[in-house]
C-alpha positions as CSV (number, residue, x, y, z in Angstrom):
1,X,97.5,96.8,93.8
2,X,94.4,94.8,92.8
3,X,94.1,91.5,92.1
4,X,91.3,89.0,91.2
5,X,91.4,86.4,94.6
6,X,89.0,83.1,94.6
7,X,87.3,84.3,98.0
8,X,84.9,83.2,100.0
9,X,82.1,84.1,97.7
10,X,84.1,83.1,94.5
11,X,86.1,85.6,92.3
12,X,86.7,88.7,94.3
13,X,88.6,91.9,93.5
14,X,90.9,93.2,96.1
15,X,93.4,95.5,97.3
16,X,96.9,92.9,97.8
17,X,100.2,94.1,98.4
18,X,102.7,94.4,96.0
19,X,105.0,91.6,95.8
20,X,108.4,92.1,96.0
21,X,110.5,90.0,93.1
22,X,113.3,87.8,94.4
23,X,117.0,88.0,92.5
24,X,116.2,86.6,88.7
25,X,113.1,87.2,88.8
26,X,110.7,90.2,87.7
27,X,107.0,91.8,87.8
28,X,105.2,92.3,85.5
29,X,102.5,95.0,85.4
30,X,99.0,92.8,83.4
31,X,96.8,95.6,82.0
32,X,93.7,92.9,81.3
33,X,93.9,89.0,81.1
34,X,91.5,86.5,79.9
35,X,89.5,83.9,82.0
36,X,87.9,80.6,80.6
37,X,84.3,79.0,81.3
38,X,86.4,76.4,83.4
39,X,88.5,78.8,85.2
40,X,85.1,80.6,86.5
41,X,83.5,77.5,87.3
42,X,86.5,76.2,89.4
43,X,86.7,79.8,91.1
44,X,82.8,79.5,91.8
45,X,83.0,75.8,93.3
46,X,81.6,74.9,90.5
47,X,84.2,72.3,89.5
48,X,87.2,70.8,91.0
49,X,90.6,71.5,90.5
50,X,93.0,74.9,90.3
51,X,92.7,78.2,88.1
52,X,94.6,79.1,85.7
């Protein structure tokens, strides 16, 4: 599956396995998803702190 990963160069897409849910829990399949000026910046290096 894909996934957007902060990489080396910032926000990268890649090819990830496919995790594997654990008893009570489930996956969910995101079609699109939304990403905020700070989320970018932090994924750039641009900031401190985590994304999302």
């Amino acid at each position: 599956m894909k996934a957007a990963v902060v990489g080396e160069h910032g926000l990268e897409i890649k090819e990830v396995d496919e995790p594997k849910p654990k008893p009570n829990e489930v996956l969910v399949r995101v079609r699109a998803c939304g990403m905020n000026r700070a989320d970018a910046m932090v994924a750039s290096g641009m900031a401190h702190g985590r994304a999302g």
